[in-house]
N, C-alpha and C positions, 0 to 999 in steps of 0.2 A: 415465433421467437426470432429476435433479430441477430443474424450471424456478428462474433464480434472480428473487425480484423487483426490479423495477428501483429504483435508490434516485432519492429527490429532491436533486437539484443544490441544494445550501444556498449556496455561493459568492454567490450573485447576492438572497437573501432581506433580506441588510442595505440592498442597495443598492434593494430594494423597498419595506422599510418606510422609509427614510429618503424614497423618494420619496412616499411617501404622507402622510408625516409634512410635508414642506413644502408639498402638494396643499391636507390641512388647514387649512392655517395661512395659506393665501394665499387661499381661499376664505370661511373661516368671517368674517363680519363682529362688529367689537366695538362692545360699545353706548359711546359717547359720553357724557361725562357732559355734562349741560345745566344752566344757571345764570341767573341774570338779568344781564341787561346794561345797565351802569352806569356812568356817569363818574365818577369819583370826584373830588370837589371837590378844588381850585388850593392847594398848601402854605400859609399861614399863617404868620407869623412870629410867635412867643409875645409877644415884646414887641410886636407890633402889635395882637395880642389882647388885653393889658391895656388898651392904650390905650384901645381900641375901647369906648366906654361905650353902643355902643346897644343898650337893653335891646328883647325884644321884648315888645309888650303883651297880656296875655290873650287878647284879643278876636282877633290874628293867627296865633293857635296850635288847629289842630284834631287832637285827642289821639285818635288808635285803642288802643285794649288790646286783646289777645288772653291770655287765661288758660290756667292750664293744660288747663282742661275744652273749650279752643278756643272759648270763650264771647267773641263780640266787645263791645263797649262802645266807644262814640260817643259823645265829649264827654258822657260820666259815663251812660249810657243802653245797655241791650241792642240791638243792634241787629243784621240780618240779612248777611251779606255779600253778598248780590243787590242791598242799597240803600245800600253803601255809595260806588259810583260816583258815583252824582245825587248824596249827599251832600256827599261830596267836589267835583264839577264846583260846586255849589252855593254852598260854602265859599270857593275860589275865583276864581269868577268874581263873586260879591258884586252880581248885574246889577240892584239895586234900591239902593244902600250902606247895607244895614241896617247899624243900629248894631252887632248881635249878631255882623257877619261881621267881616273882617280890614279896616283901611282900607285905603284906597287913595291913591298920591303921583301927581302928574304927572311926566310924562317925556319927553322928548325922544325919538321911537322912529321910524325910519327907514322908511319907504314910512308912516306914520303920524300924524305929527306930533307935538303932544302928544296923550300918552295919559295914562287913570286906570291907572294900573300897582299891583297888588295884594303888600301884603303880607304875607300868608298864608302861612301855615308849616305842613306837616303830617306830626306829631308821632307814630311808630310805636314801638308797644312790645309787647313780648309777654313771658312767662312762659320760664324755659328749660324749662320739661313741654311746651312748646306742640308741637301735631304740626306736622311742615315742611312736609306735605301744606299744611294752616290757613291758614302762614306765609304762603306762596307764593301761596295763592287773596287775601289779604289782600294783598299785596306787589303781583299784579295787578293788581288793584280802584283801586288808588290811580294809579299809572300807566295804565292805561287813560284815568281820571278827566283825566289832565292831559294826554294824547295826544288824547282829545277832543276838548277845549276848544281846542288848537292844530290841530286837525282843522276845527274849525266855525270859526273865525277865519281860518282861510286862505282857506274856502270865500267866506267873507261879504265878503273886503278883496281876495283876487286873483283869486277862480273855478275854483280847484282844487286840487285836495290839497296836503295838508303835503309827503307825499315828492314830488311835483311841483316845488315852490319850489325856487329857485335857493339856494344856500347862504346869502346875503345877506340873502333874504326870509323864511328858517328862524330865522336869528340876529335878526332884529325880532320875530317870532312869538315864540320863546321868551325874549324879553327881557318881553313883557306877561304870557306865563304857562309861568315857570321851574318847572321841578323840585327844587321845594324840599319832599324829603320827610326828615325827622331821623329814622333810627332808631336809638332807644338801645339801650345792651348790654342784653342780654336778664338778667332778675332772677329770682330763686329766688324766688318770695312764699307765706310760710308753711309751717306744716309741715315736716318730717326738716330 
């Protein structure tokens, strides 16, 4: 009598890969895309923008380039992106009011009284070849720069960190040193 072999029960194989298939999918983690985080300045009414005649003056504008070769240049000069923080913190805070830096207005600023409040703008451009790796190590540097500065001003006026402060004590803080970083559309320069 010839043995018969036993067959495999296929009935139940859909309802295995499908459990497998959701095991998958509930398990495997997906990578998140990450970004810089930004406020993005308060609308603008165009007609208010004509009106608007204040020009800013050279001496309040600190201009980063990045190329396409990721070559940075600092107010018209090579320079390394290791030093462009202090530069930028420098620009800034203007703690000497050299002529060559951005002036400075008086202001009326809360837990402070009158303050020299800076008008310094910092002016980011790059190339569209630029690698975003570049961008981002540049994009950093600058923001660090100005989270610093509201980092040692907190220490010096309340005795503890910026994220510490009350919301009230953050909005004085960043009234003497705002995030004011302009970056223009990115330009094709030269070449194809």
């Amino acid at each position: 009598m010839a043995r018969k072999i036993p067959e495999i029960p296929s009935a139940s194989l859909a309802d295995i890969a499908f459990m497998l298939l959701i095991f998958f999918l509930v398990t495997t983690t997906m990578d998140v895309d990450s970004g810089l985080e930004r406020r993005l300045p308060q609308w603008v009414d165009q007609e208010q923008l004509e009106n608007d005649d204040q020009q800013i003056r050279e001496r309040n504008v600190f201009i980063v380039l990045v190329n396409r070769n990721n070559d940075l240049l600092v107010e018209g000069e090579y320079a390394n992106i290791e030093d462009l923080r202090e530069r930028a913190k420098e620009f800034m805070a203007n703690p000497f009011n050299d002529e060559s830096l951005p002036e400075k207005e008086p202001q009326e600023v809360p837990y402070f009284g009158e303050y020299m409040v800076t008008k310094g703008v910092i002016s980011l451009q790059n190339d569209m070849d630029t690698q975003y790796g570049t961008y981002i190590a540049v994009q950093n540097e600058l923001v660090a720069a100005i989270n610093e500065l509201r980092e040692e001003l907190s220490q010096q006026q309340f005795g503890k960190s910026y994220e510490s402060l009350t919301p009230e004590e953050q909005d004085a803080v960043r009234q003497i040193y705002p995030s004011r970083i302009s970056e223009a559309e990115p330009k094709k320069v030269g070449g194809n």
